[in-house]
C-alpha distance (Angstrom), angle and dihedral (degrees) to the residues before:
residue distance angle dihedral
X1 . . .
X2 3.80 . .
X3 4.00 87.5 .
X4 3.68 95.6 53.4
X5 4.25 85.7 44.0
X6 3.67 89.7 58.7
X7 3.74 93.3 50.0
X8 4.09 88.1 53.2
X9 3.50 93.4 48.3
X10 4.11 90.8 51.2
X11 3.79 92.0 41.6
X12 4.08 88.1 51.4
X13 3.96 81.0 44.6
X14 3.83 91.5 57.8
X15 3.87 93.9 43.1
X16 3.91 99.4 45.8
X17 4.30 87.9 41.8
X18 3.89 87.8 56.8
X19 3.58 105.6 31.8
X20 3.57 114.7 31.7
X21 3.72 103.3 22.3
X22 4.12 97.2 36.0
X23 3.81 100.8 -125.7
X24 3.27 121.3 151.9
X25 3.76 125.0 -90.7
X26 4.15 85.8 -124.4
X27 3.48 96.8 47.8
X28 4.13 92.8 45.4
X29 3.61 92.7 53.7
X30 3.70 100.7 43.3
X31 3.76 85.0 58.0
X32 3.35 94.8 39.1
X33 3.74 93.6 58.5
X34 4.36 84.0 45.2
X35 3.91 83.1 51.6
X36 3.76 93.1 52.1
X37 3.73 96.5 35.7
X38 4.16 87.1 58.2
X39 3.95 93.6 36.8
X40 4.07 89.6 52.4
X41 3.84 96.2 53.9
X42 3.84 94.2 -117.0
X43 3.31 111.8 178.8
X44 3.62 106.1 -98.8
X45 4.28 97.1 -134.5
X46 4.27 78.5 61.8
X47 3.67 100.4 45.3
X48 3.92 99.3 87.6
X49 3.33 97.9 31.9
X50 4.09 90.6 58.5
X51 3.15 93.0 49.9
X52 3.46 103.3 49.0
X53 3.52 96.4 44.2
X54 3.89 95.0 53.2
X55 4.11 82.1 48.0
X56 3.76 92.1 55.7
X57 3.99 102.2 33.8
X58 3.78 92.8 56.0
X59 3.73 95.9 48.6
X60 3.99 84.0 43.2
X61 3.27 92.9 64.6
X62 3.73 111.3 36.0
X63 4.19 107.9 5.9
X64 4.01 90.6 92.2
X65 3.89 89.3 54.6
X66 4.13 89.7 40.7
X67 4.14 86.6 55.2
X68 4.30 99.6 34.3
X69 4.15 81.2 55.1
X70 3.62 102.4 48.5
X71 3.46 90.1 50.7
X72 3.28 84.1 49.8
X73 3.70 102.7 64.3
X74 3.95 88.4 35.7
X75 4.14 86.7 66.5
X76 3.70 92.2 41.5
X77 3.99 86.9 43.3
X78 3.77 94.3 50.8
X79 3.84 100.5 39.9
X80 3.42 99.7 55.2
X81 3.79 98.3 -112.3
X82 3.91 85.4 129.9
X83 3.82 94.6 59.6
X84 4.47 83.1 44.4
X85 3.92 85.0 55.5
X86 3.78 90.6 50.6
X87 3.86 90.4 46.6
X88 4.10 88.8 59.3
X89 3.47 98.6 48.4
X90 3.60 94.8 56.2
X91 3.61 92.9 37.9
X92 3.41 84.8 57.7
X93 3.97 107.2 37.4
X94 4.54 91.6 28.6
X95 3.59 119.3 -158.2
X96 3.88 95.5 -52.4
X97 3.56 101.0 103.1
X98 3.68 117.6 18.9
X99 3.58 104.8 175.5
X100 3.54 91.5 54.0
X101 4.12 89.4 46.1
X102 3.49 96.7 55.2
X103 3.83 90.6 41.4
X104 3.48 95.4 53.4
X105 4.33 84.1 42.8
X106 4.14 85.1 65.4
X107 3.55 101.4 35.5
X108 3.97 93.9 61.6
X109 4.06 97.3 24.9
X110 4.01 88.1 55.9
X111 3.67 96.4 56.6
X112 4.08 90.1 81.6
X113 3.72 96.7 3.6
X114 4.23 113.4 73.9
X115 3.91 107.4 -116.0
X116 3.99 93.9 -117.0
X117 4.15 94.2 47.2
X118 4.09 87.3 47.2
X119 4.13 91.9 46.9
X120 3.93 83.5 54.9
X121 3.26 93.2 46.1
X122 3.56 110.2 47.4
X123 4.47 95.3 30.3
X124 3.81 88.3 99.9
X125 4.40 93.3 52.3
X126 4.26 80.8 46.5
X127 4.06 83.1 44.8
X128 3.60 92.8 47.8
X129 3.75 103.1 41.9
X130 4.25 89.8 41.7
X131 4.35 82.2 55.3
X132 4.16 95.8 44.7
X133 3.90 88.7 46.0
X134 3.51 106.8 37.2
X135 3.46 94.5 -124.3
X136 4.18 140.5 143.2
X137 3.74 104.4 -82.3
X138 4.06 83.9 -161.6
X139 3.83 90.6 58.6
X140 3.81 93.8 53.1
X141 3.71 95.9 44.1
X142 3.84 92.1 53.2
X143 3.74 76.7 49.1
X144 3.18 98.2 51.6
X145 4.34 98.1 38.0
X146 3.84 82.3 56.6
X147 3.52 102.4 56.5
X148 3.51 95.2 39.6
X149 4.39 88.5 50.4
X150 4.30 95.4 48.8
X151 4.07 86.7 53.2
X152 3.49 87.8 37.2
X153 3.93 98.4 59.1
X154 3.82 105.8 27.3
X155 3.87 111.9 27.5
X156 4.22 114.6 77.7
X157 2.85 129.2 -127.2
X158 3.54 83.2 73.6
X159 3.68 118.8 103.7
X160 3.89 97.2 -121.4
X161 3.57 100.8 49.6
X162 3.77 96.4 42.1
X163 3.76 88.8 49.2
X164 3.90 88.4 50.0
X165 4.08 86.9 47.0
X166 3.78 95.0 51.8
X167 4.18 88.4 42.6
X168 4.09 82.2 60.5
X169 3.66 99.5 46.5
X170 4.10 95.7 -106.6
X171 3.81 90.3 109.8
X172 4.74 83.0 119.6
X173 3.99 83.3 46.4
X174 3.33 109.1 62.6
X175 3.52 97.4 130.9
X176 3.78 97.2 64.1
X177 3.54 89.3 50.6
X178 3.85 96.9 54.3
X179 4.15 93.8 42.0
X180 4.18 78.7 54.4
X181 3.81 100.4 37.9
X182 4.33 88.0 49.9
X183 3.77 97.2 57.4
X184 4.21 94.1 34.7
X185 4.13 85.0 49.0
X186 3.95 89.6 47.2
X187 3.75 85.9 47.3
X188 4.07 88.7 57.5
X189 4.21 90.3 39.0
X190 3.64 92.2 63.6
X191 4.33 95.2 44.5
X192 4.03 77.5 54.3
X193 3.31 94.0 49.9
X194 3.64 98.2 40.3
X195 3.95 90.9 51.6
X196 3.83 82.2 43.3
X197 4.01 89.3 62.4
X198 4.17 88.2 63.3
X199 3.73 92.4 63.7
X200 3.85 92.5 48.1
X201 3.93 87.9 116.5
X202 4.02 97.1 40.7
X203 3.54 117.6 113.6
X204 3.71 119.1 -158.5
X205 3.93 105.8 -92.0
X206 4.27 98.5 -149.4
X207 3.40 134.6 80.6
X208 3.75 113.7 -154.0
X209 3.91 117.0 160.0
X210 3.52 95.1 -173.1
X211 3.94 88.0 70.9
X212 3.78 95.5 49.1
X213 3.82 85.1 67.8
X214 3.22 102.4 49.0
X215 3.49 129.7 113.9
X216 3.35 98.5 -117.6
X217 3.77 95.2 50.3
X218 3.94 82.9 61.8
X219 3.95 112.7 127.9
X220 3.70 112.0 -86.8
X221 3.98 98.7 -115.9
X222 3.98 88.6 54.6
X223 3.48 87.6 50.7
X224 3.03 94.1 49.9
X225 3.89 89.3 48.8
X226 4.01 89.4 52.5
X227 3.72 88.2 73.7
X228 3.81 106.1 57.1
X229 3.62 119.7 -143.1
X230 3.98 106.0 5.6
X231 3.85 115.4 -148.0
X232 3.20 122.5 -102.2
X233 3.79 117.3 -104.9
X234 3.74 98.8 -101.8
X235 3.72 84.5 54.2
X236 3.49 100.4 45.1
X237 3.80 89.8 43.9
X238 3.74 104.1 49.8
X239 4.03 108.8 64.9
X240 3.91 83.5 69.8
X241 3.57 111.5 30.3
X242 3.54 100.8 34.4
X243 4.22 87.0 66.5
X244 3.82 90.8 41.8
X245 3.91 87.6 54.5
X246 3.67 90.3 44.3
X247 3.71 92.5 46.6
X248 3.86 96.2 51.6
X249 3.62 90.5 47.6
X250 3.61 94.7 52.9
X251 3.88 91.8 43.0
X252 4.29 85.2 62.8
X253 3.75 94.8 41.1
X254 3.88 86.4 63.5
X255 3.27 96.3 38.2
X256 4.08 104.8 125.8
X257 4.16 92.2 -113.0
X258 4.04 83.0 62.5
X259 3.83 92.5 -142.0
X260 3.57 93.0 -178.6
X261 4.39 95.7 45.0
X262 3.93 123.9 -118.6
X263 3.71 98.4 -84.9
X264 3.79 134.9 114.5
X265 3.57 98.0 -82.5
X266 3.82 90.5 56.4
X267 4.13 92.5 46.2
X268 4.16 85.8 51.0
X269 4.07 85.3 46.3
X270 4.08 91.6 47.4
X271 3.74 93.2 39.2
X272 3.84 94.2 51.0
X273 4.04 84.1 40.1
X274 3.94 93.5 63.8
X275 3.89 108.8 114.9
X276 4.06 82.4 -122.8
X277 3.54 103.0 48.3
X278 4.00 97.6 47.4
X279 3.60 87.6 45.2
X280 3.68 95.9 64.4
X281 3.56 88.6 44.0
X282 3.42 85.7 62.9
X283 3.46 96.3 53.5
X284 3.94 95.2 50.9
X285 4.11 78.7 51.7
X286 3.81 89.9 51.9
X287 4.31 94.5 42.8
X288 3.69 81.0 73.0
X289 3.61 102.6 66.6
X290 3.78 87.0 66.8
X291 3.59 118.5 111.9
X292 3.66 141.2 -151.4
X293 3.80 137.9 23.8
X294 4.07 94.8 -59.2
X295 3.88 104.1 58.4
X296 3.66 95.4 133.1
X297 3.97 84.8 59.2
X298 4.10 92.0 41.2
X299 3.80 86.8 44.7
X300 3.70 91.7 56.1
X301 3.87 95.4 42.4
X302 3.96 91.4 53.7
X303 3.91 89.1 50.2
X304 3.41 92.7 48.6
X305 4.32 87.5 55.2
X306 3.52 85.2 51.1
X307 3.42 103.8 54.8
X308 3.58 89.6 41.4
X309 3.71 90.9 57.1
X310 3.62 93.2 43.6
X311 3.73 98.5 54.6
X312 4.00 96.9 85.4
X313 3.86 89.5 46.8
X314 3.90 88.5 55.0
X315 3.67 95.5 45.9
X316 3.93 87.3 44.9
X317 3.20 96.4 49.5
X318 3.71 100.7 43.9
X319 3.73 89.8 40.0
X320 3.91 83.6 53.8
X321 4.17 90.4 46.7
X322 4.09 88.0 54.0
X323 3.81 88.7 48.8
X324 4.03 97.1 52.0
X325 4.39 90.8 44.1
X326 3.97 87.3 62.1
X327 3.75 95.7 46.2
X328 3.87 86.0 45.9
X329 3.97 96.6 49.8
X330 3.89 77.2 57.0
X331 3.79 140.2 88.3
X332 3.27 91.2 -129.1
X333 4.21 94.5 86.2
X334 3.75 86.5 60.9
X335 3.92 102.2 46.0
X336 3.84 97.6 38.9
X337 3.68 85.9 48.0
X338 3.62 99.7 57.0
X339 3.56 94.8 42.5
X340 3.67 89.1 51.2
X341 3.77 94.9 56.0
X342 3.65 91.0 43.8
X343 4.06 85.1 54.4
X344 3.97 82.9 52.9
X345 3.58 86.3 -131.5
X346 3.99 103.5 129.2
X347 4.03 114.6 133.4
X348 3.73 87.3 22.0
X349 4.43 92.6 59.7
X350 4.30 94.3 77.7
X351 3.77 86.5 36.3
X352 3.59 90.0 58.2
X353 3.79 106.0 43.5
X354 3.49 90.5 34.8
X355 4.16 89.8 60.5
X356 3.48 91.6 51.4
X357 3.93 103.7 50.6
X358 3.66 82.6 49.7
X359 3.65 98.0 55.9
X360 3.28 93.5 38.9
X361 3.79 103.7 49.1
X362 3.63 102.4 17.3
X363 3.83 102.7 -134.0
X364 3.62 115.8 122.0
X365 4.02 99.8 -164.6
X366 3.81 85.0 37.6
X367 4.13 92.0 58.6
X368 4.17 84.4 40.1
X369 4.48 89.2 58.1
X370 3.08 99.8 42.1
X371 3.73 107.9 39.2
X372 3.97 86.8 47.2
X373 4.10 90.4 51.5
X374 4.13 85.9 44.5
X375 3.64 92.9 54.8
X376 3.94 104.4 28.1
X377 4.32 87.1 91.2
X378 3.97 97.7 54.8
X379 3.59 104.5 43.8
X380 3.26 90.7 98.6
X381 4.18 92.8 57.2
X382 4.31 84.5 42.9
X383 3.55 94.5 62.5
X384 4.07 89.1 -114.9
X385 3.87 95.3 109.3
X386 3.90 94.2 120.6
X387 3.47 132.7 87.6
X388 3.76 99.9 -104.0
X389 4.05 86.1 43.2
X390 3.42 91.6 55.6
X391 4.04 83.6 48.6
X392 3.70 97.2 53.0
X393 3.80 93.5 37.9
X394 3.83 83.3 59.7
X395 4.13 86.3 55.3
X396 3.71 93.4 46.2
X397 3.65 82.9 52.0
X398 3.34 93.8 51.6
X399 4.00 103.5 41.2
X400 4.31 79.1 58.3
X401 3.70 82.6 54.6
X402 3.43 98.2 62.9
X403 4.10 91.5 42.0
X404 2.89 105.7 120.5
X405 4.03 132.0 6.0
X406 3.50 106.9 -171.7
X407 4.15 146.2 133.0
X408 3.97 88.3 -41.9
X409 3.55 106.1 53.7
X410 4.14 117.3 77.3
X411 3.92 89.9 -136.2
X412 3.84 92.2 59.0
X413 3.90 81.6 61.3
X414 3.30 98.7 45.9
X415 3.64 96.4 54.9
X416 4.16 97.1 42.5
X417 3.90 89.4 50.3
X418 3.43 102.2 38.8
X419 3.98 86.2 46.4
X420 3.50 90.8 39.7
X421 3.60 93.7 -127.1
X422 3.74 117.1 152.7
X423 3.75 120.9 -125.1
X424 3.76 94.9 -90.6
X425 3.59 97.9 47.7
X426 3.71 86.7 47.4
X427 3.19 93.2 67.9
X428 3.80 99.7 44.0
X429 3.35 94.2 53.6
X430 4.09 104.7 29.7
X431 3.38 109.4 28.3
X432 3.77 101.9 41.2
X433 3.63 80.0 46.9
X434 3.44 98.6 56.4
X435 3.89 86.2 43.1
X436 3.71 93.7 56.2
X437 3.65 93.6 50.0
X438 4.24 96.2 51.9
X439 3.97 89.6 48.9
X440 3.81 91.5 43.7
X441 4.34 95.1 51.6
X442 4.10 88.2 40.8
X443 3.32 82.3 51.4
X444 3.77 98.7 45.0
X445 4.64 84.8 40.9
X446 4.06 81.9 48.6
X447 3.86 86.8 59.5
X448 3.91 98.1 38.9
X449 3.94 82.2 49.5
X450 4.02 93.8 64.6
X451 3.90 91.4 41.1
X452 3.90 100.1 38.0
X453 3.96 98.0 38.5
């Protein structure tokens, strides 16, 4: 009992360090794992050494891919391919359903493009389309924040998934994680959208000038205009989907039946398959949406934004790596695990934790690290210690991660102000959305877990 009393007491450490007191994630979890290290009875000789090594080996494995993908989404950000994305959809799906449009819009925009940057981006195509069709801007914005959120939590190469991955040992098996994470994040785009639908006859309930003038509030063809010369949709498409293709296909080439043989063909297939290597490919796809005579210059400039912006994720993520090697050089993976099982609890364990550091801290990709380095020792003892349970613990992970959105998380804000929603609609609309749509993919990863395990 004492072991599982210790791991309250740094969980509650984590939460209050974050949320109450305003420390950052990296700095709570790299004294949360010192905290542990010391409460455990480690031997002191080990205690560095653990958790510098689980620092280093996570980032080892997956920090390259975490940095090559938010630059990435910076590019695709920057260069307008988002607003070329949104173009296609509607192109594609016209005026007729605009809840589904604009859901649709976030779902595939979010996959390289972080959830709050993409709501800013596209609110004035949701602003437009709500004037032109007479239609609740609140219901397409929930529409919109879902679709954006399910890709946002559960599809690599997003940063908090792929950390969450690489915490679980599927860093080489990306692919099976991404063919998983698409149909559990469509799962959790249509319980948005559905919840979406009851708001289809709210109107937005603040007045706030100061938005109608912004920039963002713009009217979607001068947007538009602001860029330049979009890309064209193959352009705008390929930095992200091009890796995720080559990433699936190299996930089946090593799959044990060999379905493709052993020869050179499938070495070039698994080669250009590695998480790494498609990833750059996808940035040498994404150099060529820069424009004018200075790319080189532009090129360096958008790296540099990436790396910026992927600097807390590494630390994060590293921090969360050197947190889960002490509680693995501890008996606690054993004990909790057994008791777990006994409890019957199993799939439903990451879901759980992972829902509360949400709520309680408000950081998606923050609730995605650390709940994958809490877990990472006792799937073994929870029945998950197989490749597709370490895939579906990293959805059950992720559906906590999106449960709930509320006052403390910067996207919640985003979404109510940009919407003008006040803080009570807010959380009619948004966070019970965001609430329906983690209980509906655990749900739907509860289910694959009785057919799949």
């Amino acid at each position: 009992m004492s072991l599982i009393l210790i791991l309250l007491a740094v969980i509650v450490f984590i939460v209050l360090a974050t949320s109450k007191f305003k420390v950052h994630p990296f700095l709570a979890l790299l004294a949360a794992a010192f905290i542990a290290a010391f409460a455990y009875r480690l031997p002191l000789d080990t205690i560095a050494d653990t958790i510098t090594s689980g620092f280093g080996g996570i980032l080892g494995y997956i920090g390259l891919v975490i940095v090559l993908g938010t630059i990435i989404g910076v590019i695709l950000e920057k260069s307008g391919a988002a607003i070329t994305m949104a173009d296609v959809v509607i192109a594609k799906l016209g005026d007729r359903f605009p809840n589904l449009t604009m859901s649709i819009i976030g779902y595939i925009v979010s996959i390289p493009v972080f959830c709050d940057s993409g709501f800013v981006i596209l609110n004035s195509l949701k602003e437009s389309l709500a004037k032109k069709l007479d239609t609740s801007p609140i219901a397409m914005s929930v529409a919109l924040a879902t679709g954006l959120y399910a890709t946002h939590t559960f599809v690599p190469p997003t940063p908090g998934p792929i950390a969450a991955a690489g915490n679980l040992g599927l860093e080489s098996n990306l692919g099976l994680v991404i063919g998983v994470g698409v149909v559990v994040a469509a799962t959790a785009a249509l319980a948005g959208l559905l919840w979406a639908g009851l708001f289809s006859h709210t109107q937005p309930d603040v007045e706030n000038p100061a938005l109608e003038d912004d920039a963002h509030h713009q009217d979607w063809e001068a947007l538009k205009a602001s860029y330049g010369r979009l890309p064209s949709p193959f352009m705008a498409f390929a930095p992200i989907f091009v890796p995720i293709l080559l990433i699936c296909i190299g996930s089946i080439v090593r799959l044990p039946a060999a379905p493709l043989g052993e020869g050179d063909l499938a070495a070039l297939l698994s080669f250009l398959g590695q998480p790494l290597t498609a990833l750059v490919i996808g940035l040498l796809l994404s150099s060529l949406l820069l424009k004018g005579d200075n790319k080189i210059e532009q090129f360096s400039q958008r790296i540099g934004d990436g790396i910026v912006a992927a600097a807390p994720i590494l630390l994060i993520t590293g921090a969360g790596g050197a947190f889960g090697a002490v509680l693995k050089a501890t008996p606690l993976g054993d004990y909790l695990g057994a008791t777990l099982s006994a409890l019957g609890v199993g799939i439903f364990m990451p879901f759980i934790v992972s829902a509360a550091l949400k709520s309680a801290q408000g950081s998606s990709t923050v609730a995605l690290v650390t709940t994958s380095a809490l877990v990472a020792p006792m799937l073994g003892d929870l029945g998950l210690d197989s490749e597709m349970g370490r895939v579906l613990t990293v959805m059950a992970i992720g559906a906590g991660a999106m449960t709930v959105s509320h006052a403390n998380d910067s996207f919640f804000w985003v979404v109510s102000q940009f919407s003008r929603m006040s803080v009570g609609l807010a959380y009619r609309a948004q966070t019970m959305a965001t609430l329906v749509q983690g209980v509906t993919a655990m749900v739907l990863v509860y289910v694959l877990s009785l057919v799949l395990l």
